[in-house]
C-alpha positions as CSV (number, residue, x, y, z in Angstrom):
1,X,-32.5,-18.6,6.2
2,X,-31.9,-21.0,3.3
3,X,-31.6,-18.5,0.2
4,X,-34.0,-19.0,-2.9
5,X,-33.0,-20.9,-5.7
6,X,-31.1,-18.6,-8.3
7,X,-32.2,-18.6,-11.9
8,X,-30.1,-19.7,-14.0
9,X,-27.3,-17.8,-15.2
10,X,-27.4,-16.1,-12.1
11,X,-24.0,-17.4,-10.6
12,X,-21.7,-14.2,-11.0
13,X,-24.4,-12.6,-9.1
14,X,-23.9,-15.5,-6.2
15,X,-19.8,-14.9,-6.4
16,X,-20.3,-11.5,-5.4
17,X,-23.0,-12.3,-2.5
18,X,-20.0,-14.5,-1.5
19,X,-17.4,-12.3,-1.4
20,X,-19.6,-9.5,0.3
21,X,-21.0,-11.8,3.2
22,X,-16.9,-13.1,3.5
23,X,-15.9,-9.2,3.7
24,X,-18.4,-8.1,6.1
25,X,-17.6,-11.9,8.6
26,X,-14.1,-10.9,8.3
27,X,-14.5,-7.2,9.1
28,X,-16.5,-8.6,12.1
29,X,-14.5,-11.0,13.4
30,X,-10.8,-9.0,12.7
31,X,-9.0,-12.5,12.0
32,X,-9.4,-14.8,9.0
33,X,-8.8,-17.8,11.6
34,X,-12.6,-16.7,12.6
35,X,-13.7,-17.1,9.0
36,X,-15.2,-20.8,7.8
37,X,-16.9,-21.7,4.7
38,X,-19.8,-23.0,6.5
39,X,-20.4,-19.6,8.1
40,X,-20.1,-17.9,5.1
41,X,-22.5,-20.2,3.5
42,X,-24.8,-19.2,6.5
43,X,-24.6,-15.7,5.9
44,X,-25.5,-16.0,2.2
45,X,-28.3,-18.6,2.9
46,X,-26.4,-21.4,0.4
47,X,-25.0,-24.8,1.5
48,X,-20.9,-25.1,1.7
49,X,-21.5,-26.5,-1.6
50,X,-22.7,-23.8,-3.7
51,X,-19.5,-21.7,-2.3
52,X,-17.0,-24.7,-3.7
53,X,-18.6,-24.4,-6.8
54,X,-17.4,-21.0,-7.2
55,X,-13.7,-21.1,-5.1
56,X,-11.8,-23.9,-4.5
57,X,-11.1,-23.4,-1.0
58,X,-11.1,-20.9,1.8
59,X,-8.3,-19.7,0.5
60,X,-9.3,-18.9,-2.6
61,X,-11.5,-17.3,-1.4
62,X,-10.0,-15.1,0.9
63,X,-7.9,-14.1,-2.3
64,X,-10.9,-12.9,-4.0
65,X,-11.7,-10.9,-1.1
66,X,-8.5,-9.3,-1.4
67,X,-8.3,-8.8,-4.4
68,X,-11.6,-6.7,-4.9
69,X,-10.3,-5.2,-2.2
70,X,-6.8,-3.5,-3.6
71,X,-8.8,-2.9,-7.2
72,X,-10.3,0.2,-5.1
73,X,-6.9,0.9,-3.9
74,X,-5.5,1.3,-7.9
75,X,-8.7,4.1,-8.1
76,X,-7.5,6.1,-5.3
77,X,-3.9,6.1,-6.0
78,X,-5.1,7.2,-9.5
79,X,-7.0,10.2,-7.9
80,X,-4.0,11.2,-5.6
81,X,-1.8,12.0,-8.6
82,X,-4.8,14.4,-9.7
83,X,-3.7,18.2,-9.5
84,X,-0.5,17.6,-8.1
85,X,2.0,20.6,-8.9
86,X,4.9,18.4,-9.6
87,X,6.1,14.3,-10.2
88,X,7.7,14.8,-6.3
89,X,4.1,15.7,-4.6
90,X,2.5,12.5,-7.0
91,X,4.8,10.1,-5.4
92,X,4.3,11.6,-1.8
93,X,0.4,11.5,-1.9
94,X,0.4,8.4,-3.2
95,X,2.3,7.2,-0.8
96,X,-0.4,8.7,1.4
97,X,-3.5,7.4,-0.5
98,X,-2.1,3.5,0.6
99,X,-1.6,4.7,4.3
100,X,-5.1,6.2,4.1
101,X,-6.5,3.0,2.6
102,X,-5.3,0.6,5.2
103,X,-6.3,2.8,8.4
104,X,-9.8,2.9,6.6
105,X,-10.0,-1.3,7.0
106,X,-7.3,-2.2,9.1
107,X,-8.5,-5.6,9.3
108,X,-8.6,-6.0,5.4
109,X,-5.1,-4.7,4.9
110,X,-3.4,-7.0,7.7
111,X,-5.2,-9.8,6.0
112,X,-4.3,-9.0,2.3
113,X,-0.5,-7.9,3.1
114,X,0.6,-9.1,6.5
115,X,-0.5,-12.5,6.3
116,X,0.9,-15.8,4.4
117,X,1.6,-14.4,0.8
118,X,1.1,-16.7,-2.2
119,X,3.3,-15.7,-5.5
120,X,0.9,-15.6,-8.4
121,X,-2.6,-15.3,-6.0
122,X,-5.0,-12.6,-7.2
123,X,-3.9,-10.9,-4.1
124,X,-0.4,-10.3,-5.6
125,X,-1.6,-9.2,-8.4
126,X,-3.5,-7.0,-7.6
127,X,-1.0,-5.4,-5.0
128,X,1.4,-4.9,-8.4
129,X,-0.9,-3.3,-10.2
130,X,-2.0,-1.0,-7.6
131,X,0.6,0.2,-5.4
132,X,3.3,-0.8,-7.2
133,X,3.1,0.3,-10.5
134,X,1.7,4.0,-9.5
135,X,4.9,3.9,-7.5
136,X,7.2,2.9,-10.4
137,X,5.2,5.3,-13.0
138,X,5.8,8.0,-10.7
139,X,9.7,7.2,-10.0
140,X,10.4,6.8,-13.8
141,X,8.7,10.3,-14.2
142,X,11.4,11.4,-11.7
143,X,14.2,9.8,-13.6
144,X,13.4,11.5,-17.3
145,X,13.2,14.9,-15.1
146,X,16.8,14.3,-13.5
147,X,15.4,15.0,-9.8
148,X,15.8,11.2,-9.3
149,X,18.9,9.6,-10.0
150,X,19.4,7.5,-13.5
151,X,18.8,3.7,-12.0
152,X,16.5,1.4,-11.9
153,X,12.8,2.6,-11.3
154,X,11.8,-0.7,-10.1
155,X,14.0,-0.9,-7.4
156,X,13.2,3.0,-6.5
157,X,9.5,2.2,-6.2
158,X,10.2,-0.9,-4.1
159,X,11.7,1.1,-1.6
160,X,9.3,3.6,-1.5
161,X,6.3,1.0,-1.5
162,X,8.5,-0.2,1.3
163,X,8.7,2.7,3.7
164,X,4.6,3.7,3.0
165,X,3.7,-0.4,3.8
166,X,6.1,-0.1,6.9
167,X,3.9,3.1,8.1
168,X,0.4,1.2,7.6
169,X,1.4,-1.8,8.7
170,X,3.1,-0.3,12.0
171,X,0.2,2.1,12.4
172,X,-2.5,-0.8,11.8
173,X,-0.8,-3.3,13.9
174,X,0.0,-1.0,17.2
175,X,-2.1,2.0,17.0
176,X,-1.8,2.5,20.6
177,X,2.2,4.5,19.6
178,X,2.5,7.6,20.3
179,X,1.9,8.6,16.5
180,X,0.5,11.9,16.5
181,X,-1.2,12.5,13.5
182,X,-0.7,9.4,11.4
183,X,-1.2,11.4,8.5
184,X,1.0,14.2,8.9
185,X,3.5,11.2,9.8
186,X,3.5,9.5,7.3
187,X,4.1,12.6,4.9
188,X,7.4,13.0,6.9
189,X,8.6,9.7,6.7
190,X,7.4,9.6,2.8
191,X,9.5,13.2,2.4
192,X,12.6,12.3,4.1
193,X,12.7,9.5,1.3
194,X,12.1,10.9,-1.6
195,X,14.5,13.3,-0.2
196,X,16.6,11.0,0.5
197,X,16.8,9.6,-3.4
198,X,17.5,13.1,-4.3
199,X,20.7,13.5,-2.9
200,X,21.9,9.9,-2.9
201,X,24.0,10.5,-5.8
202,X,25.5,13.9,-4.3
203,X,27.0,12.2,-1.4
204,X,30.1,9.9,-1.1
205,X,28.0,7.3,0.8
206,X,31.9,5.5,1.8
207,X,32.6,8.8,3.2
208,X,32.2,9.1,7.1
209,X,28.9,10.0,7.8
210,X,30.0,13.6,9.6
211,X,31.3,14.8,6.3
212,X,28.7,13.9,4.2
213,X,26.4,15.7,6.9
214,X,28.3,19.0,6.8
215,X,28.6,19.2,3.0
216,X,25.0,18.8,2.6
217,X,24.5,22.1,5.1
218,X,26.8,23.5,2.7
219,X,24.5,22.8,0.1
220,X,21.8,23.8,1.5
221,X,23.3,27.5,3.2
222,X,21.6,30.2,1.0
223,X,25.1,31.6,0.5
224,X,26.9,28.1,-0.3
225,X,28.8,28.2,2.9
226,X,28.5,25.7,6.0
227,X,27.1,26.4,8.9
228,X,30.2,26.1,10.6
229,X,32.1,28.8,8.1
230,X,29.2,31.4,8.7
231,X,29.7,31.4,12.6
232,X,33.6,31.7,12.1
């Protein structure tokens, strides 16, 4: 059905009708391949005209979607470091909020991160200011406290945006792996990093990897011995 005539001043009102029938076509459909203008002019009751008057293309458009999308990603990685009992536990459940987010729209999160990025698109930006700089706030908490190593947080927060994107994406993409409990998963993988940051700086990482394993059972004996001294 062809939609009434807006009044006037009425066009922001239009953009989101736009990017609410693009959503719900794409969440539909699973693939943005499946996604035209003209049906998205259909579903909003507007020629293909009245769309280009608010995007330039379709994929503009799709970056729009996106976007909006990863501005209600920033609230709930805000929420996750809520309560948390240290700077550790903040980076962890974030980690978890952006694994939670994509298995709640899979088909939104492989179209706004596993697709053809675009430096500079809303999409991007977005995705900075959500995930990544929680990520870095968090890691630069961990550096003034000395349970991170002195470095650069940026690069710290990459790799931990790293390994919780590598979880949702592999979790999204081939759910049918034996996964378990994603959840419970994912807070393994996200522990054995930060973990992993921890004692980077403890080990001689040139050293052959045997040694560096027994000296950190050392560490962690409750009487400071090795495993191996204790059974001698």
């Amino acid at each position: 059905m062809r939609r009434k005539r807006a009044p006037r001043g009425s066009g922001e009102q239009l953009r989101e009708e736009i990017l609410d029938a693009t959503t719900e076509l794409l969440l539909e459909t699973g693939h943005a391949k499946e996604v035209s203008i003209r049906s998205v002019a259909q579903r909003v009751g507007v020629t293909p005209p009245s769309i280009y008057l608010h995007f330039a293309d379709k994929d503009a458009l799709l970056d729009a979607v996106c976007a909006r999308y990863f501005e209600k990603l920033d609230e709930e990685m805000q929420q996750a470091a809520v309560g948390q009992p240290s700077t550790v536990d903040v980076l962890r459940e974030q980690g978890l909020a952006y694994v939670r987010f994509a298995m709640k729209t899979p088909e939104l999160y492989r179209i706004a991160t596993m697709g053809e990025g675009r430096p500079g698109s809303d999409v991007e930006v977005a995705l900075n200011s959500s995930a990544f700089l929680h990520m870095r706030g968090a890691v630069e908490g961990l550096i003034r406290e000395g349970v991170f190593p002195a470095g650069d947080p940026t690069a710290a927060a990459m790799e931990m945006w790293s390994v919780a994107h590598g979880v949702a994406a592999l979790v999204v993409s081939k759910p049918y792996l034996p996964w378990g409990d994603v959840e419970a998963f994912a807070d393994r993988v996200l522990a054995a990093a930060c973990l992993g940051h921890i004692v980077v700086d403890m080990v001689d990482l040139d050293a052959p990897a045997h040694e560096a394993i027994t000296w950190l059972k050392g560490r962690l004996s409750v009487d400071g011995t090795t495993d191996e001294q204790q059974r001698g």
